[in-house]
C-alpha positions as CSV (number, residue, x, y, z in Angstrom):
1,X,9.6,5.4,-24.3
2,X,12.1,7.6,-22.9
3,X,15.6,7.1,-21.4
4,X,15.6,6.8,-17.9
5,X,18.2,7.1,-15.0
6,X,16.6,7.4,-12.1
7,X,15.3,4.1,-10.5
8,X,12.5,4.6,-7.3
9,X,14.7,6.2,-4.5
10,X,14.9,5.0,-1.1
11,X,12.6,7.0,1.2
12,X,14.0,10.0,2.8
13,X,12.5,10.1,6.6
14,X,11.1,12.3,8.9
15,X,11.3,16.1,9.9
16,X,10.2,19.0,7.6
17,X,13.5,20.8,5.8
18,X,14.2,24.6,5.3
19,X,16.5,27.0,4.6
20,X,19.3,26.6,1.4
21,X,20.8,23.2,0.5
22,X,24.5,23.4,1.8
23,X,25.9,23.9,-1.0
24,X,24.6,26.6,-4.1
25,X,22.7,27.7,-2.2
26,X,19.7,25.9,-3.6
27,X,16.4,25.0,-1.6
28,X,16.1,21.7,0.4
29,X,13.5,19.0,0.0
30,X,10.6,20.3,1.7
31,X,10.9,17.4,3.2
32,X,13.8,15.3,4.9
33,X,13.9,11.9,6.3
34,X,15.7,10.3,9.6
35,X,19.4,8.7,8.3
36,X,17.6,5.3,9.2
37,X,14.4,5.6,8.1
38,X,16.3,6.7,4.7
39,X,18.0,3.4,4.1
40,X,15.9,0.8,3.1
41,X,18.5,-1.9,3.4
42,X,17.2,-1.5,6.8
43,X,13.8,0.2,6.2
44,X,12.5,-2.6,4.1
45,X,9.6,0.0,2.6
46,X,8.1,-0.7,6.3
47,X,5.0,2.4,5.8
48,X,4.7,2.2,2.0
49,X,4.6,-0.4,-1.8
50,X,7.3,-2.4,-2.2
51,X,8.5,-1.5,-5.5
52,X,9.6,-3.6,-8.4
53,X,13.2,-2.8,-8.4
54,X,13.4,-3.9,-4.2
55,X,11.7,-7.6,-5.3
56,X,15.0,-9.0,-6.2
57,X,14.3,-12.3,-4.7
58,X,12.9,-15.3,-7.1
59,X,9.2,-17.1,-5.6
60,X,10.9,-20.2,-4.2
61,X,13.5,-17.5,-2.2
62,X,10.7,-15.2,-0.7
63,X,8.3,-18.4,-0.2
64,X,11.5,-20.0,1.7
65,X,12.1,-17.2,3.9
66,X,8.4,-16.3,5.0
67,X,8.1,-20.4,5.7
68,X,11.5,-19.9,8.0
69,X,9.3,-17.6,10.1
70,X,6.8,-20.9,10.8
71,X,9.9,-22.6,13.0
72,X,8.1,-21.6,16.7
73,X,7.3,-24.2,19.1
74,X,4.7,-22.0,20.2
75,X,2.3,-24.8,18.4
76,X,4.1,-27.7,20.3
77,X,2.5,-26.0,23.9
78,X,-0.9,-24.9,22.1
79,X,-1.4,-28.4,21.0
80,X,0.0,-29.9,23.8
81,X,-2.4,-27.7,25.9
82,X,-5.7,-28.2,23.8
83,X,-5.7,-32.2,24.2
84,X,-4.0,-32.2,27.6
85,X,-7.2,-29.8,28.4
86,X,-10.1,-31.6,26.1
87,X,-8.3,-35.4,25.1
88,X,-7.3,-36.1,22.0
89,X,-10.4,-36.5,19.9
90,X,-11.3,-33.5,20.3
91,X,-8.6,-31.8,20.5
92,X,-7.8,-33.2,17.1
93,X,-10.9,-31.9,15.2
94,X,-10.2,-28.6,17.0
95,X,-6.9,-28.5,15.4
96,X,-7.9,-29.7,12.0
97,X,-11.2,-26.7,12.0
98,X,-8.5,-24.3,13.1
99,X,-6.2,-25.0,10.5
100,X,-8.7,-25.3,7.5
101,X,-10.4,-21.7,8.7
102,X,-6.5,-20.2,9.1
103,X,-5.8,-21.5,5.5
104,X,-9.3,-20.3,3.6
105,X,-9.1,-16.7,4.5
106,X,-5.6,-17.0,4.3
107,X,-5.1,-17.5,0.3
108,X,-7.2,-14.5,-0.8
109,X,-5.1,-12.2,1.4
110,X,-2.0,-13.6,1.1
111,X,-2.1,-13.5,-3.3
112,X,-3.5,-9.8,-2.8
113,X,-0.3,-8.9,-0.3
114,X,1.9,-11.0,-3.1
115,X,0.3,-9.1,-6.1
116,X,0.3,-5.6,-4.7
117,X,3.4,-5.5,-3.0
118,X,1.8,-4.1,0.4
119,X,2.0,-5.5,4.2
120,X,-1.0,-6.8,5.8
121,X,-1.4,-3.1,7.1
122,X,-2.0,-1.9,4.1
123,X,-4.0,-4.8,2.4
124,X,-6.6,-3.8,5.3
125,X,-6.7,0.1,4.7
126,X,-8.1,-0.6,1.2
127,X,-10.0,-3.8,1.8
128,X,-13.2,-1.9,3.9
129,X,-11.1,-0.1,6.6
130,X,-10.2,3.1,5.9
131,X,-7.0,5.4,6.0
132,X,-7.6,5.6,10.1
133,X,-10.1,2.4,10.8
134,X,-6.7,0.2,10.0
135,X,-5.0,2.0,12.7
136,X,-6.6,-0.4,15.7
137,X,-6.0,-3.4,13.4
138,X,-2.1,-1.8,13.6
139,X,-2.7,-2.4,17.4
140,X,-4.1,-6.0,16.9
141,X,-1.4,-6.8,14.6
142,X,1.8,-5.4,16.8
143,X,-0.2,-6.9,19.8
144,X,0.4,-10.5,18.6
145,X,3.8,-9.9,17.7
146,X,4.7,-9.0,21.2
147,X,2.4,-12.0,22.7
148,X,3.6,-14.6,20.6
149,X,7.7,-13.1,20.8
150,X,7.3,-13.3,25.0
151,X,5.8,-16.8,24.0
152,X,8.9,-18.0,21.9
153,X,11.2,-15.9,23.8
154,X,9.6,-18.5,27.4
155,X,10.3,-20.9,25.5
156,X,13.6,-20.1,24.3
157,X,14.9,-19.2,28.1
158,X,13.5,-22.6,29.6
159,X,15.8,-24.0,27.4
160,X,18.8,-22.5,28.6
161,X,17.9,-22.8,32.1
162,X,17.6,-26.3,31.3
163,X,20.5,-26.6,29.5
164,X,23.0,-24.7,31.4
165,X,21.2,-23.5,34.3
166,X,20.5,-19.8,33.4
167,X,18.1,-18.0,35.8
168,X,14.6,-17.7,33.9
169,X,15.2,-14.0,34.3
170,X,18.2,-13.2,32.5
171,X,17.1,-15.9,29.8
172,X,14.2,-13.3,29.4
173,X,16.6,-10.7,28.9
174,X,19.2,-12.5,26.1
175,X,16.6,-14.1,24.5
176,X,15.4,-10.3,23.4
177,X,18.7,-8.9,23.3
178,X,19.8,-11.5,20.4
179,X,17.6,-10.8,17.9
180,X,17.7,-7.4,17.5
181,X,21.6,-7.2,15.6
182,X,19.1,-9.8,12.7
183,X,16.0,-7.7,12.8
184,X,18.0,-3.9,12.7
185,X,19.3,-5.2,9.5
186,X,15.8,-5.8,7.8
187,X,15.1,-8.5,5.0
188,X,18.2,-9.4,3.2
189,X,19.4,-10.6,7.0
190,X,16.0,-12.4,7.5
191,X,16.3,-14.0,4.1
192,X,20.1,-15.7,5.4
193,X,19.2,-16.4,8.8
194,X,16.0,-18.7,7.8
195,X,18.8,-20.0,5.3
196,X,21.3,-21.2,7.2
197,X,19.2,-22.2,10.1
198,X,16.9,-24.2,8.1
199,X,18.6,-27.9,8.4
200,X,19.6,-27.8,11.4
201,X,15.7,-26.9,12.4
202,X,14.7,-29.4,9.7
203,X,16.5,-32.2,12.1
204,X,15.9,-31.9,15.5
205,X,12.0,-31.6,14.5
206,X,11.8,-34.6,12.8
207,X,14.4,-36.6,14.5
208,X,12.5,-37.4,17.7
209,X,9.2,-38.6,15.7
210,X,11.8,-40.8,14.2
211,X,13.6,-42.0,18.0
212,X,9.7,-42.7,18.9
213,X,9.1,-44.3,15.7
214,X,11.9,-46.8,16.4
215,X,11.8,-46.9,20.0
216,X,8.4,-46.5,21.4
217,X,5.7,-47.5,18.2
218,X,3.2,-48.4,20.5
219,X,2.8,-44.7,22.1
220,X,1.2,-43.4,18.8
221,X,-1.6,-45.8,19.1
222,X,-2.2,-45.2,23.1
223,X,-2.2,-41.2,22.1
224,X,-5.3,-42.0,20.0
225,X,-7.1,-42.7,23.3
226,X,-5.9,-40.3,25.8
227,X,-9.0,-38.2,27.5
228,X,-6.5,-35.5,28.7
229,X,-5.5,-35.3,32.4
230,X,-8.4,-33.2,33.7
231,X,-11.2,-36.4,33.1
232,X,-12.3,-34.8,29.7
233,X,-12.0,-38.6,28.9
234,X,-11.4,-39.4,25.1
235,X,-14.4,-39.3,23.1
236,X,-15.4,-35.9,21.6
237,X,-17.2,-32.9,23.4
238,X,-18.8,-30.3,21.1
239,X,-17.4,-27.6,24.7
240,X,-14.1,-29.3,24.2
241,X,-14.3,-29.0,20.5
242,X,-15.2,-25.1,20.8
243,X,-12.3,-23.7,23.1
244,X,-9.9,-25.5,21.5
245,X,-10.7,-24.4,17.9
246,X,-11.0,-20.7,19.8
247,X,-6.8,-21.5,21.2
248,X,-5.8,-22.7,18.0
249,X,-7.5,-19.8,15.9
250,X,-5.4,-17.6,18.2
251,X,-3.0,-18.0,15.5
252,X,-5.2,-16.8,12.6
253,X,-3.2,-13.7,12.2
254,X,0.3,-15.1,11.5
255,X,-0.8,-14.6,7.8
256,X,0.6,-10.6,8.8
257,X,3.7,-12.6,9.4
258,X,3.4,-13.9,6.2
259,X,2.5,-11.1,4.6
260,X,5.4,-9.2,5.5
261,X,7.9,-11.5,3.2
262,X,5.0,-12.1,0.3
263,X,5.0,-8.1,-0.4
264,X,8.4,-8.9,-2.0
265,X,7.2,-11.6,-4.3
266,X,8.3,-10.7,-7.8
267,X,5.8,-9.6,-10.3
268,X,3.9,-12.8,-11.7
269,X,4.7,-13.4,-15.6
270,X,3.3,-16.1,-17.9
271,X,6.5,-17.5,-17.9
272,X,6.3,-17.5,-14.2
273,X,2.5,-18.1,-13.2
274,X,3.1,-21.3,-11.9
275,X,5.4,-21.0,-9.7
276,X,4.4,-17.9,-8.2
277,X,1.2,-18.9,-7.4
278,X,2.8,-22.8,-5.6
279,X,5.3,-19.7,-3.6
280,X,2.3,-17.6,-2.3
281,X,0.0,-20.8,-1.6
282,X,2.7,-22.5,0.2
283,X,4.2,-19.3,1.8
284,X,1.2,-18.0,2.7
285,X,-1.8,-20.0,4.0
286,X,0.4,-22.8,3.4
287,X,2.1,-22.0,6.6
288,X,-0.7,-23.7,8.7
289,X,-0.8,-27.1,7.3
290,X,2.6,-27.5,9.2
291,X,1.5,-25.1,11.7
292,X,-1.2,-27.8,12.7
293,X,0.8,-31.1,12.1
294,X,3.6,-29.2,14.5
295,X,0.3,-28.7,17.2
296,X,-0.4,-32.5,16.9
297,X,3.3,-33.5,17.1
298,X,3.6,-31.3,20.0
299,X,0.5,-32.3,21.9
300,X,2.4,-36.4,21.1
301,X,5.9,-35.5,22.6
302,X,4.1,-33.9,25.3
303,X,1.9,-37.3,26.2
304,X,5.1,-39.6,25.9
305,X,6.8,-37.4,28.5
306,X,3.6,-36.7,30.8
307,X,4.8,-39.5,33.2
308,X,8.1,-39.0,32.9
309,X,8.4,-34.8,34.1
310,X,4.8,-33.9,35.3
311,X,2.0,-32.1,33.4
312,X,3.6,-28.5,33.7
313,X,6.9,-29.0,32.9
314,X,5.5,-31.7,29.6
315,X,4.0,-28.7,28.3
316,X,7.3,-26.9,28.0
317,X,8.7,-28.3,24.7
318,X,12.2,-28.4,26.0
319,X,11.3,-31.4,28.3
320,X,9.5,-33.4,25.6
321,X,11.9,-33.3,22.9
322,X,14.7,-34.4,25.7
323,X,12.5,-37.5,26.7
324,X,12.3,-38.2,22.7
325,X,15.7,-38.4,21.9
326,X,17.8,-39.9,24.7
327,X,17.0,-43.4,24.1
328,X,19.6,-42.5,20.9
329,X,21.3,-39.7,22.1
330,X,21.8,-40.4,25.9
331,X,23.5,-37.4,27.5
332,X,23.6,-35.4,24.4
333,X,19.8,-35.5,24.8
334,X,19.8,-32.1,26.5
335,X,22.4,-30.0,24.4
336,X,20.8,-31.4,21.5
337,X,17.3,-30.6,22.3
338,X,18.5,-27.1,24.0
339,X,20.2,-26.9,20.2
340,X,17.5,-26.8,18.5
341,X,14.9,-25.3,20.4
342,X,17.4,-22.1,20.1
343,X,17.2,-22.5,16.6
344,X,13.5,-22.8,16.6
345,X,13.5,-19.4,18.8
346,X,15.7,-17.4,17.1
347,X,14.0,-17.8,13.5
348,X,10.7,-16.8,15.1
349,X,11.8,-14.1,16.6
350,X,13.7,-12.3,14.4
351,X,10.1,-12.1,12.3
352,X,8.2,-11.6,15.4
353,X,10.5,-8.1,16.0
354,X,10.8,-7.4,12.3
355,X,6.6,-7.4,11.9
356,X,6.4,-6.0,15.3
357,X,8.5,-3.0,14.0
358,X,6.0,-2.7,10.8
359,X,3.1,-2.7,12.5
360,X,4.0,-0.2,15.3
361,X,6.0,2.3,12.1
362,X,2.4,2.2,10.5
363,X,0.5,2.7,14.3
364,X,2.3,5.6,15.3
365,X,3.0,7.1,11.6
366,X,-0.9,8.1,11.3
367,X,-1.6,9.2,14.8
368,X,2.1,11.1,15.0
369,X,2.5,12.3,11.5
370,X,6.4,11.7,12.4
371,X,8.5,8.5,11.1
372,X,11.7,8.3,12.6
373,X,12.8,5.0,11.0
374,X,11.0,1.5,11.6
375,X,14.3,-0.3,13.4
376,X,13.2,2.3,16.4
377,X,10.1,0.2,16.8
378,X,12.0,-2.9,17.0
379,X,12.6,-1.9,20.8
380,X,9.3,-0.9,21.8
381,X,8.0,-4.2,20.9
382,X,10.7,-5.8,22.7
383,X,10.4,-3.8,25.9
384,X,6.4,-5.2,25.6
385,X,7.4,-8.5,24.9
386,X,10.0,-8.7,27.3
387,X,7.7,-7.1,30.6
388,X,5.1,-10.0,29.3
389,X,8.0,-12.6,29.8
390,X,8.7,-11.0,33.5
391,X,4.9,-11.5,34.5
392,X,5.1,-15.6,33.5
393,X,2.8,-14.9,30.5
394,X,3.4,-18.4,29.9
395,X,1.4,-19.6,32.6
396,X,-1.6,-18.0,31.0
397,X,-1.3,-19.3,27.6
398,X,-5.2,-20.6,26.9
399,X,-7.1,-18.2,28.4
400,X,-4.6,-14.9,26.7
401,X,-4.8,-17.0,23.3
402,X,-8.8,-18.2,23.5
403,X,-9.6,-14.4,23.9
404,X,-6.9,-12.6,21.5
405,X,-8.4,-14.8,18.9
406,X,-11.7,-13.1,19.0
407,X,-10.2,-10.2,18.5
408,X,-7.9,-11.5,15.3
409,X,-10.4,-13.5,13.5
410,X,-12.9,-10.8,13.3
411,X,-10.2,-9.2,11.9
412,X,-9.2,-11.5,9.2
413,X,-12.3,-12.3,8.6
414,X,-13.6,-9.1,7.2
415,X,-10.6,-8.6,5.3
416,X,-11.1,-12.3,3.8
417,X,-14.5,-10.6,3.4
418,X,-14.0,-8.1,1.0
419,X,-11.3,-9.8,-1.3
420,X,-13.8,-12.5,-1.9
421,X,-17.5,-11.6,-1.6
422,X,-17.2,-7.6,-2.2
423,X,-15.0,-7.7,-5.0
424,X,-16.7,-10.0,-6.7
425,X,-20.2,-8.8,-6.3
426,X,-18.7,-4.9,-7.4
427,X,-19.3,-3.6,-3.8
428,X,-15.5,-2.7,-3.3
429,X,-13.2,-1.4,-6.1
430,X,-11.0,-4.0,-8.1
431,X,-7.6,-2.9,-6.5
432,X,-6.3,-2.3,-3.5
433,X,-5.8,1.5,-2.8
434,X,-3.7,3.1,0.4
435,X,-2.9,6.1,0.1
436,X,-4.4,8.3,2.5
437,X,-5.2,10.9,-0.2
438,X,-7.6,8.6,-1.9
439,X,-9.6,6.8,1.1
440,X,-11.8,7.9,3.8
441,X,-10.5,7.9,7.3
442,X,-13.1,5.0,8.0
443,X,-14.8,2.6,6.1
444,X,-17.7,1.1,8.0
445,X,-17.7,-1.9,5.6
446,X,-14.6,-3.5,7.2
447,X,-14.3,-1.4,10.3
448,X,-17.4,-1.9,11.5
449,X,-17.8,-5.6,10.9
450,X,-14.5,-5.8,13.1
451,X,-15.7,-3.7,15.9
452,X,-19.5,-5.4,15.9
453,X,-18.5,-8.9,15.6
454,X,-15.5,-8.6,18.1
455,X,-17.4,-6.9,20.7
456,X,-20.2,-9.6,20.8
457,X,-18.0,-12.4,20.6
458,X,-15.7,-11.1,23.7
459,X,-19.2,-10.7,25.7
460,X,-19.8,-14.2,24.6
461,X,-16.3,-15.6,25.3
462,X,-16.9,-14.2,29.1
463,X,-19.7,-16.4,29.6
464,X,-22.9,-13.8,29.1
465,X,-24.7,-16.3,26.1
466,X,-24.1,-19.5,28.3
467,X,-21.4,-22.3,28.1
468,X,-22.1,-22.8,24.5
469,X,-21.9,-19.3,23.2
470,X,-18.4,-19.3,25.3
471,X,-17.0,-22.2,23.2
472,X,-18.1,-21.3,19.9
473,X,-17.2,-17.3,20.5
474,X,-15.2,-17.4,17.7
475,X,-17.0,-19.0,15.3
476,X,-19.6,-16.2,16.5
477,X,-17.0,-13.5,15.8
478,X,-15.9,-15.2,12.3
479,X,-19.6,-15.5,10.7
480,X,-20.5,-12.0,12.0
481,X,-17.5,-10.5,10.5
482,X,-17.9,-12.3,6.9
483,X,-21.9,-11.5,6.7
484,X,-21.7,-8.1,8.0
485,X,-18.8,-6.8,6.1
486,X,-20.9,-7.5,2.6
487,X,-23.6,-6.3,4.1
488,X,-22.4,-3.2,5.2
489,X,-21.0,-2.6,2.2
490,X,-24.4,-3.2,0.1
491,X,-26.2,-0.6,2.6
492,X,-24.0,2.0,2.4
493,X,-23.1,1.1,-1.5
494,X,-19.4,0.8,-1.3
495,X,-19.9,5.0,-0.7
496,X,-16.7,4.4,1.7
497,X,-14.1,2.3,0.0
498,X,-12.8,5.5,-2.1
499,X,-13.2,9.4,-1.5
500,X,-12.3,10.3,-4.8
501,X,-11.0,8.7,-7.9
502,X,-7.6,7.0,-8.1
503,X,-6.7,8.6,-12.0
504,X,-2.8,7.8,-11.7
505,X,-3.2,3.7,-11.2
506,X,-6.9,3.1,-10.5
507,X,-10.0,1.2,-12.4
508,X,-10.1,2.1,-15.9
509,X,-6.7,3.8,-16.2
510,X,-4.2,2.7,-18.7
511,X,-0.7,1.9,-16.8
512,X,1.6,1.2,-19.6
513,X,4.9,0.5,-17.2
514,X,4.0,0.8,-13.2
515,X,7.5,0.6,-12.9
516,X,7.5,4.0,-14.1
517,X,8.2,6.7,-11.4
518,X,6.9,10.5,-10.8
519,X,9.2,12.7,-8.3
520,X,7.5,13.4,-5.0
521,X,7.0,17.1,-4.8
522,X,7.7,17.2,-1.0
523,X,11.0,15.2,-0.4
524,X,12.1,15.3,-4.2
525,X,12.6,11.7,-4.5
526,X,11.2,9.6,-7.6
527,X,8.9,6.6,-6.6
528,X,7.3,4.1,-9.0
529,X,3.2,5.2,-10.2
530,X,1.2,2.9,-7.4
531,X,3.1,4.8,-4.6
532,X,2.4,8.1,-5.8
533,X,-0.8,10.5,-5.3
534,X,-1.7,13.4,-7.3
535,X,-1.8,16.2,-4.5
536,X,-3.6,19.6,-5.0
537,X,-2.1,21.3,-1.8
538,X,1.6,20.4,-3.8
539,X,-0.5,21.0,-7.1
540,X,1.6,18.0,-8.3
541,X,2.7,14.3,-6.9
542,X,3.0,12.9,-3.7
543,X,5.0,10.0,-2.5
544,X,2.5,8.0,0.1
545,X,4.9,8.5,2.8
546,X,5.1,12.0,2.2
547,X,1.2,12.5,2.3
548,X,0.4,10.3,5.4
549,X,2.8,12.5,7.5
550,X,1.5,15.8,6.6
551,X,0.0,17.0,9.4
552,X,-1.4,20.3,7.9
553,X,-2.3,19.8,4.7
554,X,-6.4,19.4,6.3
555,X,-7.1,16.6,3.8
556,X,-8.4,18.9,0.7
557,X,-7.7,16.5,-2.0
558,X,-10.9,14.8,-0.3
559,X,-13.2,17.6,0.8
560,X,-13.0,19.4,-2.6
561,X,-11.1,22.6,-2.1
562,X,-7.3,23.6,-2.3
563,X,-5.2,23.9,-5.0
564,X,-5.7,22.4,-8.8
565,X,-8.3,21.4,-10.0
566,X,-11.2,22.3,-7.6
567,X,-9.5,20.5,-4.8
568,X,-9.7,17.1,-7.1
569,X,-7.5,15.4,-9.4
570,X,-4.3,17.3,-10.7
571,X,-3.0,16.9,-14.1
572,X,0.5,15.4,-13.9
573,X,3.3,15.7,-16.6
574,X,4.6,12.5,-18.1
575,X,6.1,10.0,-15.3
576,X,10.1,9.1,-16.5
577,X,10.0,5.1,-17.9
578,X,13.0,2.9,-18.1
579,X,14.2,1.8,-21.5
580,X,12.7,-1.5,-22.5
């Protein structure tokens, strides 16, 4: 082992650099980044692996913070409109399929995310989409960021217009505006929000369960029986049962969400298997089990108040929980409920923006080749998000989430695919590789299982297979996407997963520290050996970030010619190591 000082260096940002340094006159970085794209405290390693030395944060503190995220009350109005829509029995086994399909595809990605150290982005590139075919799951991603922030952020501003009168309008407005100060300052700020806030949520969710308990014991039983208020009646209905699994699956790809805190899991050690794997269950798919029970409890404070405020304003959660609680709290009822309904919005949110930001950095860093710094994302979502709250998105909730969710759980589903079926049968390579300079711009494996089962299950979900087909669409989209994606893969024998080998970190190759770092030969900054590519245009390494946002290199480390070694694999000196 050798001594090392250099640890792996923030990443510089965008813009190429010429001319002499300042001083010395010595040559620039070919290669300079924006100031905030530079500084990860904000940056977060939003386009690239999150390195060892950045995963600073014990299991239980990364598995606490990516379970802050699950505070919405978007699940009180999903489950509140499923059984209003198709009564409770089946509204309950919609809610209970949705959950246990969330959860199943949910552990293999999330453990992958947790043991790799990549975003959900990334996870897909290598797991049968391709450099470019992840690009429109970018667009999937960032799109429910900004649908389910203009959800929260409704939410959020019928609060305070309940509370304190505020016009819809400008709630809108300051429910974006007060996130961003959180989300500009990237995880560490995330990590103390969903702290602090975290009993104060903890109470007003359980608190009026607890008001009902005591006050109002016979309301749980009568819920049992309620048929919903369009004459769906309560028994169960296989039509009923379909669209409201297809609402609830609209939430299938809050596992991204998750993702985006479980790339900062520390490495798992024997000393430490245990626990890491409790963090990533429990912060990862685990999200839904309370997801769901927060869809049933919503759908319940919804029924108690249905008499009490009218259908559309019961499926508000603001109105519910103030029904709940002032038989204890009497006029403190509505500052109470307005409290923590803010709360609730707030911790969302602030995740909401921050994926938003990730997803749109990754979006626009392949089709631009430019990276100006991922906080500049944050607003781009918002603007969406906040036009979407303008137009009364809210008033569209079932239909927007029973057809995004075709979308999403193809999606997921191929992903969930190739960790578990093409892995395991040798279709796909044992790892997870990104780097543009190792994969194929698409991989019809995962890409085209997407795009095939998506397609027929929108057709379906507009009604051109009968009433049936429309139900089940996405259990249509869900069993495409997980047979075709091994299939695909067997036809075209795994020929797209990698266009040439991986001889720094992949199968077969001896790794004795990956902490150990090689010094990008464009922007001259050491990274640790998964985030670097052996480049035969720079006839050395390459920092990932470096190598997606060449625009002119023309991609020779894949097609065979260039520099080094016949356009292939270039020999690279010794990385530097720590000391042990």
């Amino acid at each position: 082992m050798t001594d090392a000082t250099t640890t792996p260096a923030t990443a510089p940002a965008d813009g190429p650099a010429t001319g002499p340094a300042a001083t010395g006159g010595a040559p620039e970085p070919a290669r300079r980044y924006a100031r905030l794209a530079a500084d990860e405290s904000r940056e977060d390693f939003s386009l690239r692996y999150a390195p060892h030395s950045y995963r600073r944060w014990g299991p239980a503190t990364v598995a606490g913070t990516a379970l802050g995220g699950i505070a919405y009350l978007a699940d009180f109005a999903i489950g509140a409109s499923i059984v209003f829509a198709y009564g409770f029995t089946s509204g309950l086994a919609a809610i209970l399929t949705a959950a246990a399909v969330i959860f199943l595809t949910g552990i293999p990605i999330a453990r992958a995310c947790a043991t790799y150290g990549l975003d959900m982005d990334l996870v897909t590139r290598g797991a049968g989409f391709g450099y470019f075919g992840s690009t429109l799951t970018s667009l999937i991603y960032a799109s429910f960021t900004f649908i389910f922030f203009a959800l929260e952020g409704s939410i959020m501003a019928q609060a305070m217009h309940q509370a304190v009168g505020l016009p819809l309008e400008i709630g809108y407005l300051l429910t974006t505006l007060i996130v961003i100060p959180i989300v500009f300052r990237g995880m560490g700020a995330l990590a103390k929000v969903q702290a602090w806030t975290q009993p104060v949520w903890l109470i007003g969710l359980v608190l009026p369960f607890l008001v009902l308990g005591f006050e109002h014991p016979a309301a749980f039983g009568a819920f049992a029986h309620f048929g919903g208020v369009r004459g769906a009646g309560s028994g169960f209905s296989w039509i009923g049962f379909g669209f409201g699994t297809g609402i609830a699956l609209s939430l299938i790809a809050q596992i991204g969400e998750q993702a985006d805190y479980l790339r900062f899991m520390p490495a798992r050690t024997p000393a430490t298997s245990r626990r890491w794997k409790l963090a990533v269950l429990a912060a990862g798919p685990g999200w839904v089990v309370i997801g769901a029970a927060k869809q049933l409890g919503g759908a319940f404070l919804a029924f108690v108040a249905l008499e009490a405020v009218g259908e559309t304003r019961a499926l508000e959660p603001i109105a519910p929980q103030i029904e709940a609680l002032r038989p204890w709290l009497g006029g403190l009822a509505l500052p109470a409920a307005a409290l923590f309904v803010i709360v609730s919005q707030v911790k969302i949110n602030v995740t909401n923006a921050y994926s938003g930001s990730l997803s749109w950095s990754n979006f626009f860093s392949r089709i631009t080749h430019r990276h100006p710094g991922r906080v500049w994302y944050i607003f781009l979502n918002l603007a969406i998000a906040l036009t979407l709250m303008e137009l009364d998105m809210f008033a569209m909730l079932g239909k927007l989430l029973g057809f995004y969710s075709n979308v999403g759980i193809a999606w997921i589903a191929a992903v969930a695919a190739d960790l578990v079926i093409n892995k395991r049968l040798g279709l796909s390579p044992p790892y997870i590789e990104f780097k543009r300079a190792y994969l194929y711009a698409v991989n019809p494996a995962g890409f085209g299982a997407m795009v095939i089962a998506s397609t027929v299950s929108i057709v379906a979900f507009a009604g051109a297979f009968g009433t049936y087909a429309q139900a089940f669409s996405t259990f249509i989209a869900a069993f495409l996407a997980l047979v075709l994606c091994p299939l695909i893969a067997w036809a075209t024998g795994g020929k797209y997963y990698l266009a040439r080998p991986n001889t720094l970190t992949g199968p077969g190759v001896e790794v004795a520290d990956v902490t150990a770092t090689h010094t990008c030969g464009v922007c001259e900054s050491a990274y640790e050996l998964p985030d670097i590519a052996d480049c035969p245009v720079q006839a050395g390494p390459i920092c990932s970030l470096c190598c997606s946002l060449d625009a002119t290199c023309g991609d020779v480390c894949r097609k065979g010619a260039g520099k080094g070694a016949g356009g292939g694999a270039v020999v690279l000196p010794l990385p530097t190591v720590r000391r042990l």
